[in-house]
N, C-alpha and C positions, 0 to 999 in steps of 0.2 A: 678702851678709853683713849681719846686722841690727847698728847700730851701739847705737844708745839702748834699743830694747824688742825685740821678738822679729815678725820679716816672719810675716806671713798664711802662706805656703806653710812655715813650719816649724811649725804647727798643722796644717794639712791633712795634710802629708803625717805626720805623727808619727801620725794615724790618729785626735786627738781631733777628733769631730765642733764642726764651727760653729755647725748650726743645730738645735741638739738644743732647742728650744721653742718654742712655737706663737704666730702673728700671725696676722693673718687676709688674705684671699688672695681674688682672686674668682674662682678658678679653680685648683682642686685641683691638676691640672695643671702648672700654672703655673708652681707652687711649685719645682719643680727648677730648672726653666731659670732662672728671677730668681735663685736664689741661688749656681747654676754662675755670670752673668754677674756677682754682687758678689766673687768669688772668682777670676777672670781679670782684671777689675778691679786688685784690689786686691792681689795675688797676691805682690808683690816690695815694698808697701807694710809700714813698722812699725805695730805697733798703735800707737794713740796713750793706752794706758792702761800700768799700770806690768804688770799680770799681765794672763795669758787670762781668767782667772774676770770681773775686774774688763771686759774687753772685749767679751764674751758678753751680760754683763749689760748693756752700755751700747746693746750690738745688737739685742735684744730690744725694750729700752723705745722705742730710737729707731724701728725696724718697726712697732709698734705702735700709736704717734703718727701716722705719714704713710703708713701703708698702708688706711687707712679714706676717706681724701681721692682716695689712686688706684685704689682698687678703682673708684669711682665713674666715676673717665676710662675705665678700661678697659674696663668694662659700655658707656660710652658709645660707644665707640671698635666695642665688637664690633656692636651696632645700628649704627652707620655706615657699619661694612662691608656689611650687608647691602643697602645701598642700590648702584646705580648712581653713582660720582661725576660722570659725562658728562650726568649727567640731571638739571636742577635744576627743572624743570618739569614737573607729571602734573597735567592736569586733566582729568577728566570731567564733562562737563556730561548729566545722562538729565531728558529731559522726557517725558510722557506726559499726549495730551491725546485726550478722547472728548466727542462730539460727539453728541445727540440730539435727530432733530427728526420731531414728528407733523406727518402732512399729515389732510386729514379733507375729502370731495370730495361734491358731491351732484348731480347732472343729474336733470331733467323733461323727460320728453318726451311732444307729441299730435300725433298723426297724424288727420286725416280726410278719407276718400274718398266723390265721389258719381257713383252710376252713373246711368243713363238709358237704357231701350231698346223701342223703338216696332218696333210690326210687324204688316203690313197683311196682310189675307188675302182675295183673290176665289175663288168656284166657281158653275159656269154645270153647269146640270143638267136631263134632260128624260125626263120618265116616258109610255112610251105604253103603253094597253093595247088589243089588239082581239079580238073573238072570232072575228074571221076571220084567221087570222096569216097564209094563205094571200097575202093580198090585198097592193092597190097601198099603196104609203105614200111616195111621193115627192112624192103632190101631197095627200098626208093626208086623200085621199078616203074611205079603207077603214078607217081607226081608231075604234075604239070609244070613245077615251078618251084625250085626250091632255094631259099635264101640264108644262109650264115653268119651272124655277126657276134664281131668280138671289142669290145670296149676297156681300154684302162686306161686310168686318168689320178693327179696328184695335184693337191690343191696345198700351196702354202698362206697363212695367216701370220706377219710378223707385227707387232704392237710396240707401241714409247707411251708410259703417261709419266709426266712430270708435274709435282706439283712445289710452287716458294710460298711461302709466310713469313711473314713478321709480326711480333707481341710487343709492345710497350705496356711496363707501369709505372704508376709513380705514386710515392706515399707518403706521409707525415706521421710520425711517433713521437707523442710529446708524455711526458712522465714531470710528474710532480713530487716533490717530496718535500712534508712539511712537518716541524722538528720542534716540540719543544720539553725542557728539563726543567725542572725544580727545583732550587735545594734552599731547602729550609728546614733550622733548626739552631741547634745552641753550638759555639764551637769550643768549647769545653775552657777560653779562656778564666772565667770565673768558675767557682761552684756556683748551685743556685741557690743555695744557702745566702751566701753574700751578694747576690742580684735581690733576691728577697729583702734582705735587711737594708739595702742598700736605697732603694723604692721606700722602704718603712722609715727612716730617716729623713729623707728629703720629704716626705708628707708632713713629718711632726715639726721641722725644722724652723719651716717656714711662718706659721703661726707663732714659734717659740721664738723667733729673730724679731717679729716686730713686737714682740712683749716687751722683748729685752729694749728694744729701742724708746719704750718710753717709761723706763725703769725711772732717768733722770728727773720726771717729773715728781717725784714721788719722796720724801724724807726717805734716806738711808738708814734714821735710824730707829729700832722699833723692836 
């Protein structure tokens, strides 16, 4: 039972709306639940203005004032979420390194060979002729004509073969090497105990900071 001005929940429930004008919000959304939780709240609390009109209005301006300062935590709050809390650490290190090196090669080469070759030759030979062929010829009484010859002979063969060359090459070695490391993980600065609770605080806080901010509208006493 309201003693001085008139409790929150006999505005609700009589059906006049609380938040019938516009603050700004970072999340459309939002907007329901923040103003169901100023309304559970506050619920059995007296206005602390003499009418509704007069409270309305003081609700607005004051929304209007401290909800541009939290949209900001709560934009920040939702980036944070998308973070890992267990992971305070991601580095990647990528190196990439190539390497190119010309080689460029030349060989001469002479070869020379000598040959040599000798080679002797005999032949013994003997011409007879007679007009009697009938006759003796073992004591070459009966030959008409007799002829002897003797033959030796030495043949030399001397030989040179020389042969030059020359090779060129030339080449390119080129080598890559591409390099990357990781590291991520927690580095043991906190427990994750206290990352945990630490996350779970700043969620709850934030809702509970703009409660309290519009505590002043509200009779103190009760």
């Amino acid at each position: 039972m309201a003693k001085y001005t008139t409790q929150l929940r006999s505005i609700v429930e009589s059906g006049t709306p609380v938040f019938d004008f516009d603050y700004p919000i970072f999340d459309e959304s939002y907007r329901k639940v923040l103003e169901q939780k100023i309304i559970d709240t506050y619920y059995f609390r007296e206005i602390g203005l003499e009418t509704v009109g007069q409270f309305k209005h003081f609700l607005k301006s004051k929304l209007n004032n401290i909800m541009p300062y939290y949209n900001e935590q709560y934009l920040a709050l939702e980036v944070f979420k998308t973070y890992d809390p267990y992971v305070n650490k991601d580095i990647t290190v990528s190196q990439k390194r190539t390497n190119s090196q010309e080689s460029t090669g030349k060989a001469n080469s002479t070869s020379k060979s000598d040959s040599t070759n000798t080679s002797e030759s005999t032949s013994n030979g003997r011409e007879i002729y007679s007009d009697t062929p009938q006759g003796k010829l073992s004591n070459l009484d009966y030959a008409t004509n007799l002829t002897d010859s003797d033959a030796t002979g030495t043949t030399n063969d001397n030989g040179s073969v020389e042969s030059i060359g020359s090779t060129t090459s030339e080449g390119v070695i080129t080598s890559t090497d591409d390099y990357i490391e990781t590291i991520k993980g927690f580095d043991g600065m906190k427990y994750a105990s206290e990352v945990y609770l630490g996350v779970k605080e700043t969620i709850i806080n934030l809702d509970q900071e703009i409660l309290d901010e519009l505590n002043d509208l509200f009779m103190n006493i009760y």
